[in-house]
DRENVEXGU-948108 format. One record per residue: y, z, x of N, C-alpha, C in turn. Coordinates in steps of 0.02 Angstrom, whole numbers, padded with zeros to 5 digits, always signed. Last residue first. Layout:
% residues N
YZXYZXYZX;...
//
This chain:
% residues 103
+03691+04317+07118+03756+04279+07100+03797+04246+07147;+03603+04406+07099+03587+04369+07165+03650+04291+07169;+03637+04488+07005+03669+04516+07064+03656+04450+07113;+03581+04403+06902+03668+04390+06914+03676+04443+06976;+03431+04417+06940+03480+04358+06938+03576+04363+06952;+03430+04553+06888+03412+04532+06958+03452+04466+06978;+03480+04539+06740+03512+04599+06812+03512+04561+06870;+03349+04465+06724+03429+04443+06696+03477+04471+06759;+03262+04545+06731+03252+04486+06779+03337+04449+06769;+03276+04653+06671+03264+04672+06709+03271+04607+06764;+03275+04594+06510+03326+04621+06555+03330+04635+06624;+03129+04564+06530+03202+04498+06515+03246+04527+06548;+03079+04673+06540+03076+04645+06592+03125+04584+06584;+03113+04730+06393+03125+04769+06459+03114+04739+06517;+03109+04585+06318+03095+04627+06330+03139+04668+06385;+03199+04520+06164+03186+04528+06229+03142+04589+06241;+03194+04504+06014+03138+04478+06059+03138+04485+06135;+03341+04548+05981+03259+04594+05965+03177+04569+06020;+03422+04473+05987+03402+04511+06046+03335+04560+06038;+03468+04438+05863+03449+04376+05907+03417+04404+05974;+03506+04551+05807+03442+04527+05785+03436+04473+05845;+03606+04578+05870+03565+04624+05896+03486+04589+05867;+03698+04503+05843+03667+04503+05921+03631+04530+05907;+03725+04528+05702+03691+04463+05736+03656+04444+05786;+03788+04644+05697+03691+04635+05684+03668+04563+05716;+03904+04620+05759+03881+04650+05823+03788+04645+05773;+03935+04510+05648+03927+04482+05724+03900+04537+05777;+03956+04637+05560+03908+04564+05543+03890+04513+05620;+04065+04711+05629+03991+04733+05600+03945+04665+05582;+04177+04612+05618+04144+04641+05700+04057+04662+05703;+04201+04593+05478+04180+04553+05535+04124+04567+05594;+04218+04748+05449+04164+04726+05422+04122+04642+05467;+04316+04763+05515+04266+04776+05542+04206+04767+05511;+04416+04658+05475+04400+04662+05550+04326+04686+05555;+04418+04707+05337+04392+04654+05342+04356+04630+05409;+04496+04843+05362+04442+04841+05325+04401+04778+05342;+04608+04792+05412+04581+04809+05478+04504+04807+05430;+04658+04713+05302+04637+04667+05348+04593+04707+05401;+04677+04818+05221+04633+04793+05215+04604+04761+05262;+04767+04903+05282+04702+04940+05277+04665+04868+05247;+04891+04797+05270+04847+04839+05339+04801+04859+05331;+04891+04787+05147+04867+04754+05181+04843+04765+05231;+04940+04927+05097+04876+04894+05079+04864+04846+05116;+05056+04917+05173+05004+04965+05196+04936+04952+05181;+05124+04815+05117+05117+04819+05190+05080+04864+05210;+05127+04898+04983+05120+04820+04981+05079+04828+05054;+05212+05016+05009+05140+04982+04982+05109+04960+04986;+05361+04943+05066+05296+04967+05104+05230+05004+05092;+05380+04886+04962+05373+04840+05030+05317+04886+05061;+05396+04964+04843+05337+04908+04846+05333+04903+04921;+05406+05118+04822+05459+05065+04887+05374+05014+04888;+05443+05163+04671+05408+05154+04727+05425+05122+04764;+05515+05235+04586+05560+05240+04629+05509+05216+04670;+05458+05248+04449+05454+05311+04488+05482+05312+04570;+05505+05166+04387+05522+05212+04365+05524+05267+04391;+05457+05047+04470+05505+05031+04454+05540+05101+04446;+05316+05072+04410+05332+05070+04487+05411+05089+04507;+05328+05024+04296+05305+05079+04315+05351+05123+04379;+05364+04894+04309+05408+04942+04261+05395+05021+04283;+05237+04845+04359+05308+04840+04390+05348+04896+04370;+05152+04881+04243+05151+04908+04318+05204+04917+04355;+05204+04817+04147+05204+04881+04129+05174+04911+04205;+05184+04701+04182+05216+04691+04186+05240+04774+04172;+05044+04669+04325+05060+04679+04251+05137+04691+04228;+05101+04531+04440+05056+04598+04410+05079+04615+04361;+05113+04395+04554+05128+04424+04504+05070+04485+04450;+05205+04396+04729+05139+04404+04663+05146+04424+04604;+05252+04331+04866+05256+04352+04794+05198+04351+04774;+05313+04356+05037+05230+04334+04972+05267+04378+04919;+05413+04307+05172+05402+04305+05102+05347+04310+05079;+05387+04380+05344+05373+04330+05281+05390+04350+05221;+05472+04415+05495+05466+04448+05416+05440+04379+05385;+05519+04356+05612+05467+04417+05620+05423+04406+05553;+05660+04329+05575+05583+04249+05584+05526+04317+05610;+05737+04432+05548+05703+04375+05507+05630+04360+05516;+05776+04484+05678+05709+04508+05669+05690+04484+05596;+05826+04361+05741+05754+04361+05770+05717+04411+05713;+05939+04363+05633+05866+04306+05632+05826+04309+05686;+05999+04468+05678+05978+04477+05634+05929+04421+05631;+06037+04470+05814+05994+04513+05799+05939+04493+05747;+06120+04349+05785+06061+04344+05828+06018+04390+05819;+06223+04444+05705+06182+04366+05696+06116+04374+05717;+06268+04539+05805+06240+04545+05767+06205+04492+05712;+06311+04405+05913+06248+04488+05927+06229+04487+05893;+06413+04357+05836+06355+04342+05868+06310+04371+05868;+06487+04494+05838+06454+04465+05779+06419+04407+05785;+06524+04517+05951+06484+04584+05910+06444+04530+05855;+06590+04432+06003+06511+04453+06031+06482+04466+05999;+06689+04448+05911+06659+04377+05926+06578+04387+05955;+06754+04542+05953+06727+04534+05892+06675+04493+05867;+06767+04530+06097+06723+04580+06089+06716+04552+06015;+06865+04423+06086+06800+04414+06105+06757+04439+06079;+06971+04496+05986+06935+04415+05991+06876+04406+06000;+07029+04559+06098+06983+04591+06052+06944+04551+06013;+07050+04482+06209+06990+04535+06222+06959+04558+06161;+07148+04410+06153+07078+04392+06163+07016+04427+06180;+07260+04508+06140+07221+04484+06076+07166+04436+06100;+07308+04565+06243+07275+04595+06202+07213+04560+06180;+07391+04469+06272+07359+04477+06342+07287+04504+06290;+07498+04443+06178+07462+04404+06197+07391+04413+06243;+07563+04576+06136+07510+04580+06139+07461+04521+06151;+07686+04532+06208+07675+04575+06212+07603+04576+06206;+07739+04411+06140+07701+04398+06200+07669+04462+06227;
//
């Protein structure tokens, strides 16, 4: 009975901890996706030999690409305006201004 008093505290705390650490662990899961691919097979091997850390390769190429893609986006939509704006004049603008101050 001695250590009756003990043994739930430690119980608990173990109990927390590993909850906790659970919980930790599938929020920062559901963060992370799976993609496979498949590449040469003397690449892998390669890779393999010289100790490359695919993940974060992998995760870098993508980053540079997608931001690559962003701005190529952004670039095709900021010519867009600008061609659709070629026909204004200096007084379009000038009557545009006037208007939204009289807002």
């Amino acid at each position: 009975m001695k250590y009756a008093c003990h043994l739930p505290t430690i119980c608990s705390g173990f109990l927390y901890t590993t909850l906790y650490t659970i919980s930790v662990y599938i929020v920062l899961v559901s963060y992370l996706a799976v993609i496979s691919v498949r590449v040469r097979r003397e690449l892998k091997e390669e890779a393999e030999r010289l100790n490359v850390d695919l993940k974060t390769v992998v995760e870098k190429a993508l980053e540079e690409e997608i931001l690559r893609r962003k701005a190529e986006l952004l670039k095709s939509r900021v010519d867009e305006t600008l061609n659709a704006m070629r026909n204004l004049t200096v007084e379009d603008w000038v009557k545009a201004v006037r208007e939204t101050r009289q807002e």
